[in-house]
Steps between C-alpha positions, in 0.01 A plus 500: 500500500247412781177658559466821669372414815773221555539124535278390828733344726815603326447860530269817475466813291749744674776188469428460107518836453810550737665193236383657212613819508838326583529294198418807280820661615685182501421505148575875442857424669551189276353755194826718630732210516476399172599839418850441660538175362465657167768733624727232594453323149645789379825556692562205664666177472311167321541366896383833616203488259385117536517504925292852486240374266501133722412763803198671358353198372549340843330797637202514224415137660485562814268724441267338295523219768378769754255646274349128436531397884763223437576255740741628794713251406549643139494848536781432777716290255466798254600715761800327534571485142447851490763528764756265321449718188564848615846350681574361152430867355719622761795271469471548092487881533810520757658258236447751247586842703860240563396562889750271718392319805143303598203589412313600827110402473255784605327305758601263795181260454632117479515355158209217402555320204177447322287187587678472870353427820540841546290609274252229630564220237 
């Protein structure tokens, strides 16, 4: 990824090493992931099965974009997208379970649709 002491001016060993070790068990827990979306292609609806496999790719590029120091402005987007997909997992999976009312998102953040000025294009 970088070299071991760091990037000078961007940041030193104990931060690369501190990022690191974080990617390797964001890719562990994406390693797991795929594991339940291989459970969900098994028992769960096409919907069910297209939205949860839309989710773990969104996840596997955000982070690559983190492991290959993206632009803020993309990794954010991704974020986003990431976002958009696991409500779209969630909706399709309430669908299937025939659970009545709205689906409540897990987090109270504001919405940003990719390429906005909130995401600083």
């Amino acid at each position: 990824m970088t070299p071991d002491d760091g990037l000078p001016g961007l940041f030193d060993e104990t931060t690369r090493e501190i990022i690191v070790d974080d990617l390797e068990a964001a890719f562990k827990r994406l390693d797991k992931l795929e594991e339940a979306a291989a459970e969900i292609a098994l028992v769960g609806t096409p919907e069910e099965v297209r939205t949860a496999t839309e989710l773990h790719d969104a996840l596997w590029t955000v982070v690559s974009l983190l492991e290959t120091y993206a632009p803020f402005d993309d990794a954010a987007d991704a974020v986003e997208r990431c976002r958009t997909a696991r409500d779209r997992f969630a909706e399709a999976a309430r669908s299937g379970l025939r659970t009545d009312g709205q689906t409540v998102s897990i987090d109270r953040r504001p919405r940003a649709e990719p390429g906005s000025a909130t995401t600083g294009r």
